[in-house]
C-alpha positions in Angstrom: 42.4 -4.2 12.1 43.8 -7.4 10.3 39.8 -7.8 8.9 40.2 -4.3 7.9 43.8 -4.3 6.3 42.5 -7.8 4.1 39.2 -6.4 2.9 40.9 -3.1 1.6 44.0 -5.6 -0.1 41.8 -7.5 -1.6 38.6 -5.1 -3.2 42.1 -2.7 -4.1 42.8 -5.9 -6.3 39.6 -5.8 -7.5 39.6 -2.9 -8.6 42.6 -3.4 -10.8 41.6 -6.6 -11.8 38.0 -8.6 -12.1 37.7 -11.1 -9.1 34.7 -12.9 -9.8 34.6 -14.9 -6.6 33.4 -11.1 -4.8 30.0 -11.5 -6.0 26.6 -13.1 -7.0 25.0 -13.5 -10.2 22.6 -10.2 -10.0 20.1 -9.1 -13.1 20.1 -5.5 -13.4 17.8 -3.1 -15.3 20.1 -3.2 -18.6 19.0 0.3 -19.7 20.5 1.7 -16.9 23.7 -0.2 -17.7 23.4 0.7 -21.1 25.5 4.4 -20.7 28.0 2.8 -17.8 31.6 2.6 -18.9 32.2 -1.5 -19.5 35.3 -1.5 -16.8 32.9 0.1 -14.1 30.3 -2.9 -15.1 32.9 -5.8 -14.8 34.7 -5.1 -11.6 31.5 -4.4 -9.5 31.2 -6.6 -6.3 27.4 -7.0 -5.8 24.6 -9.8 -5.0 21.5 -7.5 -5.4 19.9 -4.6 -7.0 19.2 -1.8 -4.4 18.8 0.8 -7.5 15.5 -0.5 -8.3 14.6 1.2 -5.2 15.2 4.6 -5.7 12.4 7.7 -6.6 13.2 10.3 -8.8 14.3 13.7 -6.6 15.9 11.7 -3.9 19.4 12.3 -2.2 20.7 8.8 -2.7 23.7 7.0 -0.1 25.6 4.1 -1.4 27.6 2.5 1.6 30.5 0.8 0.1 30.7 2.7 -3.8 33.4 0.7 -4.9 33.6 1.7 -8.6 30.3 3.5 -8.7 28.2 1.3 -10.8 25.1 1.8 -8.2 26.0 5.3 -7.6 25.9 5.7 -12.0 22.6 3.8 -12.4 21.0 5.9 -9.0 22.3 9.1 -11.0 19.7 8.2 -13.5 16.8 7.3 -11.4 17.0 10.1 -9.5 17.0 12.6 -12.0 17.2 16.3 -12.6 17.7 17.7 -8.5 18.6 14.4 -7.1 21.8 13.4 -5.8 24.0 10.8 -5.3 26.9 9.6 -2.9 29.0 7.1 -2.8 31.1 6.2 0.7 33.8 3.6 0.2 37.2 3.1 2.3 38.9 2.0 -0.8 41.7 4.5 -2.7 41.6 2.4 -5.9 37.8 1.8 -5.9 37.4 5.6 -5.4 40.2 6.3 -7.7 38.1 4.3 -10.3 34.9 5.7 -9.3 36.1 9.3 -9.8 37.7 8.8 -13.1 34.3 8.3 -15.3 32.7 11.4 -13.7 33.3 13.7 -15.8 32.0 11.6 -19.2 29.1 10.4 -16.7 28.4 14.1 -15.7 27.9 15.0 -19.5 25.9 12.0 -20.3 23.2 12.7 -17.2 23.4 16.5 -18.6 24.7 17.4 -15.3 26.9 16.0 -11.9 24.8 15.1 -9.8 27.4 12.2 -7.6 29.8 12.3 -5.5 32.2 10.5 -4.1 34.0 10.7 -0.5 36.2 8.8 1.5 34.7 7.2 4.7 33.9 4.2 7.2 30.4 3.4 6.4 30.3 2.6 10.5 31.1 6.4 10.9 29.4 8.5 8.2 30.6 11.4 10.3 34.4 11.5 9.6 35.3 12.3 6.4 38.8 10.3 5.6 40.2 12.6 3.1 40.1 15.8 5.7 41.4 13.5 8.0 44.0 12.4 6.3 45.0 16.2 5.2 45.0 17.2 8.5 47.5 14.8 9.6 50.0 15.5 7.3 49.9 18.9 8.0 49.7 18.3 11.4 51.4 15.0 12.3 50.8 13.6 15.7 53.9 13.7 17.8 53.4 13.5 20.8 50.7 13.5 24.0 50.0 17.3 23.4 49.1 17.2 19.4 47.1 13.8 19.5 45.0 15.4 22.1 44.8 18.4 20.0 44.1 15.6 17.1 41.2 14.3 19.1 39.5 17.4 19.9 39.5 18.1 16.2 38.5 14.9 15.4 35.2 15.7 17.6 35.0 19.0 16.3 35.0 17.7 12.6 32.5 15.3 13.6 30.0 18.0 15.0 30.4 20.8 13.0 31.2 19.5 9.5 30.5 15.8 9.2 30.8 14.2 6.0 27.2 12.8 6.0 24.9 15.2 7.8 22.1 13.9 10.3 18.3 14.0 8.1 20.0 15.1 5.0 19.4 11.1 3.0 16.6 10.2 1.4 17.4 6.9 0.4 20.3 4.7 1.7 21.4 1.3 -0.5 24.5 -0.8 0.0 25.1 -3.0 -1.9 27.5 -6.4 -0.3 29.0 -4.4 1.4 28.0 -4.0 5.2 29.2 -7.7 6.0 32.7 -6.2 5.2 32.3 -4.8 8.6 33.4 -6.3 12.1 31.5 -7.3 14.3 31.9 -5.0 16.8 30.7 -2.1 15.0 27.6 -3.3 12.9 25.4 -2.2 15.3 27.1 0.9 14.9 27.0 1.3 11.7 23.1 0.6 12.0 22.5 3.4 14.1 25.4 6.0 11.7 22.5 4.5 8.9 19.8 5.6 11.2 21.4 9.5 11.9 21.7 10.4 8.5 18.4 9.4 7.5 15.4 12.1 7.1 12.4 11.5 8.9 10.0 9.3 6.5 13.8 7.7 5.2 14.3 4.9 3.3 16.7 1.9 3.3 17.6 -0.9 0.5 20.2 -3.3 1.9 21.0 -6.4 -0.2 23.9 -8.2 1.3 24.8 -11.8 2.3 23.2 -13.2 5.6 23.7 -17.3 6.9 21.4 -19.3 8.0 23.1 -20.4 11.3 25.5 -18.7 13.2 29.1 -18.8 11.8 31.8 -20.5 13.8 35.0 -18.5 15.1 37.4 -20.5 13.1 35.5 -19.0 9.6 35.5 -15.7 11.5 39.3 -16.2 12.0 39.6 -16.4 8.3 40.6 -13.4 6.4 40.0 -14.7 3.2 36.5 -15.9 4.0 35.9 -12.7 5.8 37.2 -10.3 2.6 35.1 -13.0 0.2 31.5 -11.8 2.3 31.6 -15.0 4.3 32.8 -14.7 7.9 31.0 -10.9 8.5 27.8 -12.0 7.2 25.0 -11.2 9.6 23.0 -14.0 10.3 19.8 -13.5 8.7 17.4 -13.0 12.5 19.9 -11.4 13.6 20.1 -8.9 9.6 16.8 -7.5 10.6 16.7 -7.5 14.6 19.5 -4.7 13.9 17.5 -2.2 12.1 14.8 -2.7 14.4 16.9 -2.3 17.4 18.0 1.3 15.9 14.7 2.2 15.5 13.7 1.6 12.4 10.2 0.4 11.6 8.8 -1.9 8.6 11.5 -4.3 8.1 11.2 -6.0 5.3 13.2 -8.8 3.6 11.9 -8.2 -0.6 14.4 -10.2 -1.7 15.5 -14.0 -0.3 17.7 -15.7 -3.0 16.0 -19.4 -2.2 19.2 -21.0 -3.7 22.4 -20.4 -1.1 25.2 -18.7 -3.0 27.8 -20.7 -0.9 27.6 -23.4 1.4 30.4 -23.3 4.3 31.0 -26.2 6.4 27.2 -26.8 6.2 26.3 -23.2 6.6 24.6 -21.6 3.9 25.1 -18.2 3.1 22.4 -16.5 0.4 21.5 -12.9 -1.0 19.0 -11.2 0.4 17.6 -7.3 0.2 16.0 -5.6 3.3 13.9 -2.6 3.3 13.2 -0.4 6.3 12.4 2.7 7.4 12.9 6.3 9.4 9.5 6.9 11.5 8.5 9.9 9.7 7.2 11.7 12.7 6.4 11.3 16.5 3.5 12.6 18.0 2.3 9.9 20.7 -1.3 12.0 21.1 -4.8 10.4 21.0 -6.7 12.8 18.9 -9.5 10.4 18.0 -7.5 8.0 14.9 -8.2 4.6 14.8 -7.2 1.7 11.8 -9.0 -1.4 10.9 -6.7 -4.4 9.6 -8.1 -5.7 6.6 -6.2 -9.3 7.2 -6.0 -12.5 6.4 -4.3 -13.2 9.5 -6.4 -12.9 12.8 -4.3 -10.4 14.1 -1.1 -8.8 14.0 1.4 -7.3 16.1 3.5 -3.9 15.1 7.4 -3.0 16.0 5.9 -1.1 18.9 3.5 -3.5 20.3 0.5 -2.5 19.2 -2.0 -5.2 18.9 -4.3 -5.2 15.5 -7.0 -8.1 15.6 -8.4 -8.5 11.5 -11.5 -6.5 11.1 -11.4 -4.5 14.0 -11.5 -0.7 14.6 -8.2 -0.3 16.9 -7.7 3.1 18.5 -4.2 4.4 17.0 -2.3 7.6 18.2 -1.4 10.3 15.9 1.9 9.0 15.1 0.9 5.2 14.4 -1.4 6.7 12.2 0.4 8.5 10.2 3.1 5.4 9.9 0.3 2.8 9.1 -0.9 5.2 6.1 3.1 4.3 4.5 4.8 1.5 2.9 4.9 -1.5 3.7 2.0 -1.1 5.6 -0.7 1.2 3.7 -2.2 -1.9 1.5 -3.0 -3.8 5.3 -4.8 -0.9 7.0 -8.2 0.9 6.7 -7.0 4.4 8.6 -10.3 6.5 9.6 -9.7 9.6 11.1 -11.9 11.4 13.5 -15.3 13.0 11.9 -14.8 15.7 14.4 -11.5 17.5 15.4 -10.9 16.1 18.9 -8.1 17.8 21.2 -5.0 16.3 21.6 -4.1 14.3 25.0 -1.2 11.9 25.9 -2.0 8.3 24.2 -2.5 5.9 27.5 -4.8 2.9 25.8 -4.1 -0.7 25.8 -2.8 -1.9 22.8 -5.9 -3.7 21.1 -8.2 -1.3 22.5 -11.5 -1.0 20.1 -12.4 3.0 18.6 -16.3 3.2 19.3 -17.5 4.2 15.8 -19.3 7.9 17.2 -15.7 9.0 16.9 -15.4 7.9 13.3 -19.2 8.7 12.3 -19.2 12.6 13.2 -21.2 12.0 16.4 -18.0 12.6 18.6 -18.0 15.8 20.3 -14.5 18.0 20.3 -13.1 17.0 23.7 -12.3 20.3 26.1 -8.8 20.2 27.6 -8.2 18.3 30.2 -11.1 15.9 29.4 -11.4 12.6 28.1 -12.4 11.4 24.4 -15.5 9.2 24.1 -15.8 5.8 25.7 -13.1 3.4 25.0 -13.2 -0.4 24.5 -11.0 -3.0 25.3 -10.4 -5.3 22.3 -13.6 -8.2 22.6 -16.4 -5.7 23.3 -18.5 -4.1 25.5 -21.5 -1.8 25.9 -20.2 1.5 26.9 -22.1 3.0 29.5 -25.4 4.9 28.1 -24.3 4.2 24.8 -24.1 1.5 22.2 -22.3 -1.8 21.7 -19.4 -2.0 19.1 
């Protein structure tokens, strides 16, 4: 709570005042700043660009808003039927945000960003109807914050501020080391829920090299200046993966450290990742061939892909290996023939014989198996050929 109470004192100062100590030199696309108001410019907080990330028709979500200024350049990006959303804890930030949308409405020809008040470890509960309901119905005692909770979890379900699959693209921008500890991993997963399938994400924040020492974590003012939350940077990406994202990325790694604390040094970086756009763990005859330069590699899920080989994929790897950042590695062949679905059960590694690729592969009946498999190193398949 004291982390929480300093970060909020000192970003509401920010927003009043410029505090150039909150953030890293950053060059951004300077057409897109070109129609942003000049107070929005000068008290933004950032140490990368996640904007250049975003596709035109996307719903964009900015965790951590502050005054907007990703939010405004997003707006333009995304363009007529996109949308934008900004999440940020802080009244004066969103109080600043909110103030410029009108004039930014009229100069994007229509309002296409919002604004709402939320934890960006718990996209669910939206602050403002929280805080609404409280005053009209203050807790009192044991019987009304009971009643309290089971609204809370009713809000959460029924109407939550950021719905599950309804994000295209999430950015952040600084902002998720702001968060304790205890509920980064958290916030992960929130990032996770509210992602469509196929999602995107577009982190840049501040990660260390080493881990940081509980007397900098003790620090409020290192902690509110992005030094004592930083994620150390293993430990940045293991996150995402651990909620289940896939490709993990890091674009961006500032090679110069933007501060160096008691021999730590802390540096921008952006990480990309993404939503496994579907899940359909079948064999129905796909198979991929890495293209290299490394002898092999190895995927989030274990799969096993020696360089110049034809690996037997399932449906699902497929599909993902046929999507950024991966498409440019792989050679994806599908089956020549249609071949009926059965439950994926190879070794990872395990060689496609090319009849399945060619069109020599007879549809499988249900029930019975594909043609010969190969472990990865080859062999002669019975009656047939070597590959």
């Amino acid at each position: 709570m004291i982390v929480q109470q300093e970060v909020s004192r000192r970003f509401a100062d920010g927003a009043q005042k410029v505090e150039p100590e909150l953030c890293c030199p950053v060059d951004y696309d300077q057409d897109l700043l070109a129609i942003l108001p000049k107070e929005i410019i000068e008290r933004d907080y950032g140490c990368g660009d996640p904007s250049r990330y975003v596709q035109p028709g996307d719903h964009v979500l900015d965790l951590g808003s502050g005054g907007g200024k990703i939010c405004y350049m997003a707006a333009q990006l995304v363009g007529q039927g996109g949308r934008v959303t900004g999440v940020d804890m802080t009244d004066e930030m969103l109080a600043l945000a909110r103030s410029y949308q009108a004039e930014m409405a009229e100069k994007l020809g229509e309002d296409r960003v919002r604004f709402v008040k939320g934890r960006i470890q718990d996209l669910a509960q939206d602050v403002e109807r929280l805080e609404d309901h409280l005053k009209a119905n203050p807790v009192q005692d044991l019987a009304s914050m009971e009643a309290f909770d089971r609204w809370q979890q009713q809000q959460r379900h029924e109407q939550p501020m950021i719905a599950d699959g309804s994000i295209d693209l999430v950015v952040s921008n600084c902002v998720l080391n702001l968060v304790e500890d205890g509920s980064k991993q958290q916030m992960v997963e929130e990032i996770y829920r509210v992602l469509r399938p196929g999602g995107r994400v577009a982190i840049s924040d501040i990660v260390s090299d080493a881990p940081i020492p509980q007397s900098l974590k003790d620090n409020p003012e290192l902690w509110s200046g992005c030094i004592s939350g930083a994620f150390e940077e293993e430990a940045f990406a293991e996150a995402f993966r651990e909620a289940g994202f896939v490709g993990v990325t890091l674009d961006k790694w500032d090679e110069k450290p933007w501060q160096v604390v008691e021999g730590i040094e802390f540096r921008s970086v952006t990480l990309l990742a993404y939503k496994p756009a579907l899940f359909d763990p079948t064999d129905q005859g796909h198979a991929v061939i890495y293209r290299g330069p490394f002898l092999h590699v190895t995927d989030e899920r274990g799969n096993i892909y020696p360089a110049g080989e034809r690996i037997a994929v399932s449906s699902d790897t497929f599909d993902l290996l046929g999507r950024e950042p991966y498409a440019a590695h792989f050679i994806r062949i599908p089956p020549g023939q249609p071949v009926f679905p059965q439950p994926f059960t190879l070794e990872p590694g395990t060689r496609r014989p090319v009849e399945v690729s060619r069109g020599s592969g007879q549809k499988s009946a249900p029930g019975k198996p594909l043609l010969s498999i190969q472990p990865a190193g080859g062999s002669c398949t019975p009656g047939g050929s070597c590959c």
